[in-house]
N, C-alpha and C positions, 0 to 999 in steps of 0.2 A: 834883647836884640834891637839891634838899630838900624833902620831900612832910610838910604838916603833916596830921593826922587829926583832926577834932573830937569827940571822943570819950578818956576814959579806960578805959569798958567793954573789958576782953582777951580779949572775945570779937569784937569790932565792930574794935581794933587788929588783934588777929591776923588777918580776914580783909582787910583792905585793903594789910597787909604780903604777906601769902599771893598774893593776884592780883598788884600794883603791882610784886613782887621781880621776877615776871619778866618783864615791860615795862621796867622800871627799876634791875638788877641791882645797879647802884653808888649809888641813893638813900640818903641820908641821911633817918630817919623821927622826926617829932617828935609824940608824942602829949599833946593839954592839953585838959581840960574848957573849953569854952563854952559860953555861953546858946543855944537854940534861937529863943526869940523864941516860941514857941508854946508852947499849953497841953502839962503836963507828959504829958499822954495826947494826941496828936493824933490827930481822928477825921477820917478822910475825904483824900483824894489831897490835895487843895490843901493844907490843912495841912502834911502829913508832908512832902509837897516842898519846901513852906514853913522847914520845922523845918532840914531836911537842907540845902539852899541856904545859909540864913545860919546855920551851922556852919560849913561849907564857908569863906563866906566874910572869918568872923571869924577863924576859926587859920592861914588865911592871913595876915589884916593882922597878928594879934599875935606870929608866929614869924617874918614877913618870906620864905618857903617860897614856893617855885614852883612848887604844885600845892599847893593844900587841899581836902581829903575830910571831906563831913558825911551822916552815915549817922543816919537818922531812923526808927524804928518807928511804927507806927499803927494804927489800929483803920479797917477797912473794911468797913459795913456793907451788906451784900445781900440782896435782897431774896427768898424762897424760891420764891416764887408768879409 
């Protein structure tokens, strides 16, 4: 199996190797920069799911991997009151 990761960040690789090894002991792991398709800061759920999705499903098409991972950060703002 070949699990691509959308992401370079070795911090963002190494948790998806960390969880995925042991569901998938014998993967094959290929990490490559993609576009997110969203602002370099995504604010708010829809965005950052937005971002992480088409990660996801770009280092799939581009590695040809039977499982792609897109790990998206964001900004959620809440309300205090």
């Amino acid at each position: 199996m070949k699990i691509a990761i959308g992401s370079t960040n070795p911090t963002k690789v190494r948790a998806a190797r960390n969880v995925l090894r042991k569901i998938y002991p014998r993967a094959e792991f290929v990490a490559l920069e993609v576009a997110s398709g969203v602002p370099k800061q995504p604010r708010g759920d829809k965005q950052t799911r937005r971002g992480a999705v088409n990660r996801a499903k770009r280092v799939r098409a581009q590695t040809h991997a039977d499982l792609g991972i897109g790990l998206e950060a964001g900004i959620l703002e809440l309300s205090t009151a």
